[in-house]
N, C-alpha and C positions, 0 to 999 in steps of 0.2 A: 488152437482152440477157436481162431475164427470160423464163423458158417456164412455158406452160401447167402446171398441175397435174399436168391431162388427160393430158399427154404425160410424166409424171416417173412410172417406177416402183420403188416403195418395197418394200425387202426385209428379211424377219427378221432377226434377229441372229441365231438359227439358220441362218439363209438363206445368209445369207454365209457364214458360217462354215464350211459344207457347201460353197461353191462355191470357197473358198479353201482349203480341207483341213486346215483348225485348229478347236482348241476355244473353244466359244464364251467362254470366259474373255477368250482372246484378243482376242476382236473387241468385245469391253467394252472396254478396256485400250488398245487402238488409237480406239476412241471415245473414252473419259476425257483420254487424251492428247491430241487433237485433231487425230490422225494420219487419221480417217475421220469424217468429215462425218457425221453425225445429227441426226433430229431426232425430240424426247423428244411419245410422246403416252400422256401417263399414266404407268405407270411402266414402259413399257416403250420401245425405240427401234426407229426404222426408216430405214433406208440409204438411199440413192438408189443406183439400179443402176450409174447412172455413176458416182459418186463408187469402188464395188468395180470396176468395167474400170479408173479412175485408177491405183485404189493398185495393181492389180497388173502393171500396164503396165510391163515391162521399162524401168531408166534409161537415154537416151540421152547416149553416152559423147561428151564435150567435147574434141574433138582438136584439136590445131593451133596 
């Protein structure tokens, strides 16, 4: 179930942030918590695109 590298693209913490319409405060904060996947190079982090389609992915509601 792992994937290539090749095929993972990694986005700023500005990045996101910009594509979620928050400040980047936020999108630390949601990485510290471990609410969005990171991974630390150096002293800075970087996202997987997928892990921001995840979080933003509307919940699906449990009826029945």
């Amino acid at each position: 179930m792992t994937r290539d590298l090749s095929e993972v693209r990694f986005l700023t913490v500005a990045e996101v942030a910009d594509m979620m319409r928050v400040s980047t405060m936020t999108v630390y904060r949601l990485v510290h918590a471990g609410e969005l996947p990171a991974i630390r190079f150096g002293r800075s982090f970087r996202i997987p695109e997928s892990a921001v389609a995840e979080a933003v992915r509307p919940p699906v509601a449990d009826v029945g």
